[in-house]
N, C-alpha and C positions, 0 to 999 in steps of 0.2 A: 725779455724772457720769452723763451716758446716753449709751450706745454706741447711734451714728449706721446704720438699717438700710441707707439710702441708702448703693451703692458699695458693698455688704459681701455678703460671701458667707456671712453667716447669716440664720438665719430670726428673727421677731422674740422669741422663745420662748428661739433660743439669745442674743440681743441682749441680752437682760432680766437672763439670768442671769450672761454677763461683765458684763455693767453692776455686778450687787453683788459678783461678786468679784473683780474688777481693782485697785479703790480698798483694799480690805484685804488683800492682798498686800506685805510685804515686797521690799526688792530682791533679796536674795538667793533670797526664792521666787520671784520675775519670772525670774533669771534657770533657776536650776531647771528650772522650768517650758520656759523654751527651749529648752533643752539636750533635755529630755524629749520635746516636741515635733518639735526636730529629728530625735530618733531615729526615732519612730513613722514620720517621713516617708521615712526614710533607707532601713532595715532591714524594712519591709513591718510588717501586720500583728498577727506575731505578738509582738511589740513589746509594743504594746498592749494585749494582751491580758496578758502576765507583769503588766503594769505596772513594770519596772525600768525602771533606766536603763543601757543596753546602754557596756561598756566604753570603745567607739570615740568615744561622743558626750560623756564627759568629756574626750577629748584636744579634743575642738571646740570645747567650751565655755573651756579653759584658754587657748586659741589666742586667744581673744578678750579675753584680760588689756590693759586700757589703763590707764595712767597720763595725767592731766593736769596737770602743774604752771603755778602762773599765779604773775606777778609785776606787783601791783598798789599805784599809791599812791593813787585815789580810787575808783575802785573797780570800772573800765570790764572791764579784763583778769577780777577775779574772778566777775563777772556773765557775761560771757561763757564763760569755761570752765565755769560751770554747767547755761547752755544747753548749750553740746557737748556735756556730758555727760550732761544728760536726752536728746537726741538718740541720741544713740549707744545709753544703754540701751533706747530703744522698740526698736531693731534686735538688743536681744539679746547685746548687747557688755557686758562685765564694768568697768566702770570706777571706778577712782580718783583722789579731786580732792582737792590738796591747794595749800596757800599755797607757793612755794620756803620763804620761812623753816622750815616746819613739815616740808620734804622732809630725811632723813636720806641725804646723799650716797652713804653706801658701799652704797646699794641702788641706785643708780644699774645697777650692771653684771646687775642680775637680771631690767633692765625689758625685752620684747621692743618694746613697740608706745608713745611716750610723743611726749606732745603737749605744745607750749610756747607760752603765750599771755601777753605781755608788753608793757607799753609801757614808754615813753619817757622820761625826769622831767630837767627841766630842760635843758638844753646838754651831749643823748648820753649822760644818767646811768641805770644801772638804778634801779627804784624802789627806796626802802628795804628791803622785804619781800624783793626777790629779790640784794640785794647780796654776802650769803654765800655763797649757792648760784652766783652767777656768778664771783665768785672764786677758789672751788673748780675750777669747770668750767676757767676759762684757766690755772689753775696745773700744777704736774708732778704734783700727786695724783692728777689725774684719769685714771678709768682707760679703757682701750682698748674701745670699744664696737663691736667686730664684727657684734655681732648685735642693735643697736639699729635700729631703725626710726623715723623722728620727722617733723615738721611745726611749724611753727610760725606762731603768727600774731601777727606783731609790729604795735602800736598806734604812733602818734604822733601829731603835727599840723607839717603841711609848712611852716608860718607860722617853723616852726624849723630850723637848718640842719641839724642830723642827726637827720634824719627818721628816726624807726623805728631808730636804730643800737643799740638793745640787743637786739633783734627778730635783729638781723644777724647779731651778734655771735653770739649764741646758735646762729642757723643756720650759719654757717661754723664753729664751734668743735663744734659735733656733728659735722659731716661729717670736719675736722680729726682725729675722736677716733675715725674707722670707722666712724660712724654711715650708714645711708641715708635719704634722703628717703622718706619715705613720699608724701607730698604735696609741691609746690611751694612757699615760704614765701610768704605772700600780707601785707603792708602796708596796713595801713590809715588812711585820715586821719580828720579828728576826724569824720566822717560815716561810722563805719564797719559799720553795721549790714548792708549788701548783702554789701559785699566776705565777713565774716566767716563769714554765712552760704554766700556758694558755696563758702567755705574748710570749711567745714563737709561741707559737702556730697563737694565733691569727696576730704576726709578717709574719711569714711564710706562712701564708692565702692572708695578704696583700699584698708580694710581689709576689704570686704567680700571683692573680687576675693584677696586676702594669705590670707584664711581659708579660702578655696574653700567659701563657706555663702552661701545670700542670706538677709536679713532671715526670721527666723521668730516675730518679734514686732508685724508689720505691724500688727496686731488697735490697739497702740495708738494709732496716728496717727489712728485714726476714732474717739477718742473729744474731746468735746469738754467743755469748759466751760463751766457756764451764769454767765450772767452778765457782763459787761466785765469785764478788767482791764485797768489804768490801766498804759501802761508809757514807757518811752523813746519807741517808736515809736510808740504810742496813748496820749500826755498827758492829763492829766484839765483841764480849763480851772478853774482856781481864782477864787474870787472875791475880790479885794482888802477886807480889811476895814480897814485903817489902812496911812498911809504918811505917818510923821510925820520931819523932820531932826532929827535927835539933836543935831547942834551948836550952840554958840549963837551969840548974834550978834556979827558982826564975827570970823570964825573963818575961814581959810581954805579947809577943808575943808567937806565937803557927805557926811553921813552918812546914809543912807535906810533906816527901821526901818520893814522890813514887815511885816504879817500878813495871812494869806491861809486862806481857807476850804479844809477837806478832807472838809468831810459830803457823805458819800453817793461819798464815792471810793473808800471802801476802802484807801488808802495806811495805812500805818503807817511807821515809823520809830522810832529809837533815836537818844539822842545820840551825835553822834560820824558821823553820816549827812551827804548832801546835798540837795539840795533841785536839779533839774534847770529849768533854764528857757527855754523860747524866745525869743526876742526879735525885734520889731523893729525895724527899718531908720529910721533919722532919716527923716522926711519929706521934708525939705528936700533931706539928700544925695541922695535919690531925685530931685526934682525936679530938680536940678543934673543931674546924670546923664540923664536924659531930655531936658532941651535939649540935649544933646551929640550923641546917639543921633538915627539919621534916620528913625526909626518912629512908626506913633503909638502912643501910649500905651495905648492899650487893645486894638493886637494882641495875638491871644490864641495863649499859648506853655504847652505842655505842661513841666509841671516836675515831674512823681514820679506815677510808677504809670498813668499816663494821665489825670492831672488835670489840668483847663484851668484856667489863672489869665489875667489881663493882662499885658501886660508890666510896669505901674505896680505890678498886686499881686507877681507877681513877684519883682522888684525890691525890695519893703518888707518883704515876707515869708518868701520860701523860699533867695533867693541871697545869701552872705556878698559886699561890699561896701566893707568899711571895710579888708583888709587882702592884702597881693598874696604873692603864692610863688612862688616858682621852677617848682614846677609848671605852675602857671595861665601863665606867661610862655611856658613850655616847648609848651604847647599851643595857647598865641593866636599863636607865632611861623608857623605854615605857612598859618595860616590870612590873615596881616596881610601875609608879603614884607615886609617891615619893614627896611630895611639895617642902621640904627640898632637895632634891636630886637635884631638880630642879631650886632651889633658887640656890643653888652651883654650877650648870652648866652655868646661868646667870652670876654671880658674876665675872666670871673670877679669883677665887678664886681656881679652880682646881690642879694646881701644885701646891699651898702650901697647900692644903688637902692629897695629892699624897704622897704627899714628906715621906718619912718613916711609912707609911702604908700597913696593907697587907691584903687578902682579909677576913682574919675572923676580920680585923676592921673595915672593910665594912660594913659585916652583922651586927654587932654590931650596927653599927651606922644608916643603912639605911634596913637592913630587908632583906628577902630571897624572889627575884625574879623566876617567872615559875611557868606551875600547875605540874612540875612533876621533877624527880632528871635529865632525858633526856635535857629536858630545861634551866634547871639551867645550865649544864657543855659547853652549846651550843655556849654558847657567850665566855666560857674562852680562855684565848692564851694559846695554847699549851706551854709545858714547853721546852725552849730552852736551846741548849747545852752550855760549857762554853769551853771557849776557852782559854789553857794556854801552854805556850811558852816552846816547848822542854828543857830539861835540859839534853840531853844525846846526843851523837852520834852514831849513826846505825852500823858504823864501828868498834867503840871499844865495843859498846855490844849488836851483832849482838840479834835479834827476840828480844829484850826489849827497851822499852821508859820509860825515869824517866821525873818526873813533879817535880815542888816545888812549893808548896800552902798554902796560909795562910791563916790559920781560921779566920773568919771575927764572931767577934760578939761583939752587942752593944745595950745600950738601947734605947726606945725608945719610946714615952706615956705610960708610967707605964710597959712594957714589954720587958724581953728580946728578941734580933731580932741573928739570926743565916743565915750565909751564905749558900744556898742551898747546894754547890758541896763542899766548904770546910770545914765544921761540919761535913758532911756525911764522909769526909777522916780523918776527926780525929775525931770522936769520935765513927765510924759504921763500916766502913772500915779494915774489918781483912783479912789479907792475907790467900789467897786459894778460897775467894770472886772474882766474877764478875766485870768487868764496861763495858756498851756498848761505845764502843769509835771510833773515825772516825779520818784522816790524813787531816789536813787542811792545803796545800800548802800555803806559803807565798815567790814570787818571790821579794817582797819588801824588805825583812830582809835576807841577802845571803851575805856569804864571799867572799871575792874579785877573782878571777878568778887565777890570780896568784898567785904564794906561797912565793913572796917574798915583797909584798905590804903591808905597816903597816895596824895593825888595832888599834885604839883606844874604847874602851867600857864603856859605862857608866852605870850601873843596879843596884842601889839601892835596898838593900829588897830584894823581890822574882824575881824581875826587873835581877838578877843576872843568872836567869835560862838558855836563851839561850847563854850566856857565857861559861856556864859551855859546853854546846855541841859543841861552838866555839874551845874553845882549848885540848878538848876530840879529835876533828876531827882532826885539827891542829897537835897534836900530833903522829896521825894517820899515816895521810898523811904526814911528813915530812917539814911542814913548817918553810919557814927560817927567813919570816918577822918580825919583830919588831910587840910586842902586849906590852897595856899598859890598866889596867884596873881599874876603879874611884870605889871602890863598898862606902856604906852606910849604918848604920842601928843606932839602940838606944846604944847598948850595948856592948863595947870590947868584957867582958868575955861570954856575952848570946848570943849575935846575929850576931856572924862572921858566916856566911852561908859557909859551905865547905871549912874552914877556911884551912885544913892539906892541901885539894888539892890544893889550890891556892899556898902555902907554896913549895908544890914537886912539880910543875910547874916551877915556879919563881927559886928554884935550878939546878931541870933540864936547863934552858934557853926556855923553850915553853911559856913562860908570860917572858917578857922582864923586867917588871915595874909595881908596882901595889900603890893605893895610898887609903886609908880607910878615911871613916870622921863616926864618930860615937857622935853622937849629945845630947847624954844625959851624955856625959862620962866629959864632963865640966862646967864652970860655962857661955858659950855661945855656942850655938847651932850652930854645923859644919857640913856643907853638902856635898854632891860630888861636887855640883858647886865652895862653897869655894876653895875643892882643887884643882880645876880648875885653878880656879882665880892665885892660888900659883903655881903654874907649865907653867902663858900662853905663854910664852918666848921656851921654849920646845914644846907646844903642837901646837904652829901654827908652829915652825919647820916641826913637823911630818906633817901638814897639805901641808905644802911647798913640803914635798917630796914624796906629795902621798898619804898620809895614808886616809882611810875609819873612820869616826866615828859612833858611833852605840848608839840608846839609847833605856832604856827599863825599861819600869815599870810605875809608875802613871802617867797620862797624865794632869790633872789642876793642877797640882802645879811643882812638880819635873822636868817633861819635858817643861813646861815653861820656867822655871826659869834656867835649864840648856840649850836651844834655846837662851835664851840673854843673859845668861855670854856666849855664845859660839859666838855670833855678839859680846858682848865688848872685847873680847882675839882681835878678828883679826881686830878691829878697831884700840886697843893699838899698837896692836904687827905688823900690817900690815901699820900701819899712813894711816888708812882709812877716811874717811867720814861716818857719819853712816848709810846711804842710799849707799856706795858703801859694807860698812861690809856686809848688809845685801843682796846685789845682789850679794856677795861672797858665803854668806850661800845656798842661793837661787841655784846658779850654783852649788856647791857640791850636793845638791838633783839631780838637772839636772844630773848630773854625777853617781848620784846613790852613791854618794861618802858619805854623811850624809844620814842615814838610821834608823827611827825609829820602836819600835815594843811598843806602847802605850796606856793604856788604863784605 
């Protein structure tokens, strides 16, 4: 690190020397040092000179106590609150980041300043990691927070109808419990990088003004980094080295196994991660859309930061396209006067309008809002990344990450519908091409610490992906545990995903067990949970002695449906109750011990 002399009120002499001691500093001597700092400023002089640290500037430093709890299932919320909380310590503020699951509730009443950063999962559900801790909160244990101060900033994506509702939840049931706002809860949608930062921001205003201190840590916002790093909002563009279909012929399905270059990015990853990607825009649907539109196509529209694109780049590049919200309606309605538009907004009729719509059905249907192409793009959601589940590990092939994608395409009012990011890898996607891509930490989905603790895996489909960097690592690294893996699909001969490898695995001894259902291959339909159901005498064994369960891939139906045959195994197989099964399931999450990656 070199401390920046530009904008600073040291001389280069004093620059040189924070330079080497800022990086070898602890936090707790970061904050120290604050504390101390503020005093010399506070109390004059002779401060200074003692060298202590004068009584009144521990009560300052304590005042500055934050908690951040976050409740994350992929792993947007716990990246975030790690930012906030590097933030908040440059300013000299004491803080604490933990998982909800890893938060001990009956400390709840001793937090003055706490911050709550959560999204959304599935249809208004909190994510797994934070489902005890909100239970807690809405039940009668909870206790009276008078003197709680709090904020929160709730994640989702408005594509779904309860948007942010566990965000909400969380803010009305603090207030519910005496709590104040310390900030305004701010929402954000899947583009939520701005919003979170003025949520940030305007946080960090609050508690400055709440402490009666300003920032005495300024010193570290002028230092910088040399070197890029690659993140959500600066992707590193990867270069495609294979993009082969894993199914074979005459197979319904269209399965796309990437591999992608990471020399010279500096990314790392672990299995159990994701792999973030941009995507664009069908061609075609662009093209559609632009004969509709009364512009020409290469008026140039500002679309992020003051970047000028076309309307055409636009359009293919930066604005989501393929799906409508209630928002985006909510905001084209003043601008269109629309009767009809407006009869639809009333009606409460909106999500089944929604439902399989994209936005050249819009126009179609309700007309081209704006006096100009500027206006028109003003109101769209940026186009968000997709997020799918490592299939590789780092170790066995180091600078690349493989994906496995299925092309999603279906119809839908008279028109074919195409998946944004996975039509683009199978049908556009030739190796020696680009993707801008980003490392989305997931501390939720992680192999067990030890190398001799069972894992059990369940991944139907493409659900099968981080499996395969499960026992790629495994392999690796020498693990000696017991692994036992449930996979799924339609078709023996078409749709065994990475069929050989599972095969040199299971001979080598690095898969222990592996158990297939393939549901089109009979005259009754077999799932992973059937074979569940048929092994539960074994699989609550391995439960009995340890073992981690994992699941991954659809979340409304598959991972349902495999959550209650995995509560009726250990009712059977345990002589439970079925209220004690499921405070059995409930504890294994506690434990980190049942771990989903679902979506």
């Amino acid at each position: 690190m070199q401390l920046q002399v530009l904008n600073s009120p040291f001389n280069q002499e004093q620059a040189n020397l924070l330079s080497q001691l800022l990086p070898t500093l602890t936090e707790t001597q970061k904050v120290w040092l604050s504390g101390y700092l503020a005093a010399t400023v506070q109390v004059g002089p002779s401060t200074a000179q003692t060298g202590t640290l004068p009584a009144q500037s521990t009560v300052a430093v304590a005042s500055k106590e934050v908690t951040i709890l976050y409740g994350s299932q992929t792993g947007n919320s716990q990246g975030l609150a790690k930012k906030t909380a590097k933030e908040l310590e440059s300013h000299g503020f004491n803080i604490t980041v933990l998982s909800m699951n890893d938060f001990k509730p009956n400390q709840l009443k001793k937090i003055d300043n706490l911050l709550i950063v959560v999204s959304t999962h599935g249809e208004g559900d909190p994510p797994d990691s934070a489902l005890t801790f909100y239970e807690y909160l809405h039940s009668k244990r909870a206790p009276k927070l008078h003197n709680l101060q709090f904020s929160v900033l709730a994640l989702g994506d408005s594509s779904y109808e309860f948007f942010c509702k566990t965000g909400k939840d969380f803010d009305q049931r603090l207030e519910e419990l005496g709590g104040t706002r310390l900030y305004q809860r701010t929402d954000c949608d899947v583009d939520f990088d701005e919003p979170a930062a003025k949520w940030t921001e305007g946080v960090l205003s609050s508690l400055k003004n709440a402490s009666g201190q300003e920032s005495v840590s300024e010193a570290a916002a002028t230092l910088q980094t040399v070197g890029t790093v690659y993140s959500r909002t600066n992707p590193f563009q990867a270069e495609v080295l294979e993009n082969i279909n894993l199914n074979g012929r005459g197979s319904s399905k269209e399965t796309r196994h990437l591999e992608l270059s990471l020399e010279g990015s500096g990314l790392s990853f672990e299995p159990g991660d994701s792999l973030g990607v941009y995507p664009e825009n069908d061609p075609a649907l662009v093209e559609l859309i632009l004969h509709e539109l009364k512009w020409d196509p290469e008026t140039i529209v500002t679309v992020k930061q003051g970047e000028a694109r076309t309307l055409k780049d636009a359009l293919l590049l930066f604005y989501e396209i393929t799906v409508l919200t209630k928002p985006l309606l909510e905001k084209v309605e003043p601008l269109l006067a629309n009767s009809e538009l407006q009869e639809l907004l009333r009606s409460g009729k909106v999500k089944e309008y929604i439902e399989g719509r994209d936005l050249l059905d819009f126009i179609r249907d309700f007309g081209i809002w704006g006096e100009s192409a500027q206006e028109f793009v003003s109101v769209l959601r940026k186009i968000p990344a997709r997020l799918y589940s490592i299939a590789s590990s780092l170790s066995a092939n180091p600078d690349e990450v493989h994906l496995t994608i299925g092309a999603v395409r279906y119809e839908a009012y008279d028109r074919e519908r195409h998946g944004v990011c996975s039509i683009q890898a199978a049908e556009r996607l030739k190796p020696g091409e680009f993707l801008p891509v980003f490392i989305q930490h997931n501390e939720n989905f992680k192999l067990p610490n030890s190398l001799e603790t069972p894992i059990i895996m369940v991944g139907p489909g493409t659900g099968i992906a981080p499996f395969r960097s499960f026992l790629q690592e495994r392999e690796e690294i020498g693990a000696e545990g017991k692994s036992w893996l449930f996979f799924g699909d339609q078709h023996f001969v078409t749709d065994f995903l990475y069929q050989l490898e599972w095969q040199k695995w299971l001979k080598s001894g690095v898969l222990t067990k592996m158990d297939i259902a393939f549901s089109r291959d009979g005259d009754n339909k077999v799932y992973v949970q059937h074979r569940m159901l048929e092994h539960s005498k074994e699989l609550f064994e391995w439960l009995e002695e340890g073992a981690y369960i994992y699941v991954c891939g659809d979340e409304k139906n598959m991972a349902h449906d495999v959550h209650n045959t995995l509560i009726d195994i250990i009712q059977k197989e345990g002589g439970l109750s079925r209220q004690l099964a499921e405070e059995y399931v409930a504890s294994l999450q506690q434990q980190k011990r049942y771990q989903r990656d679902v979506y």
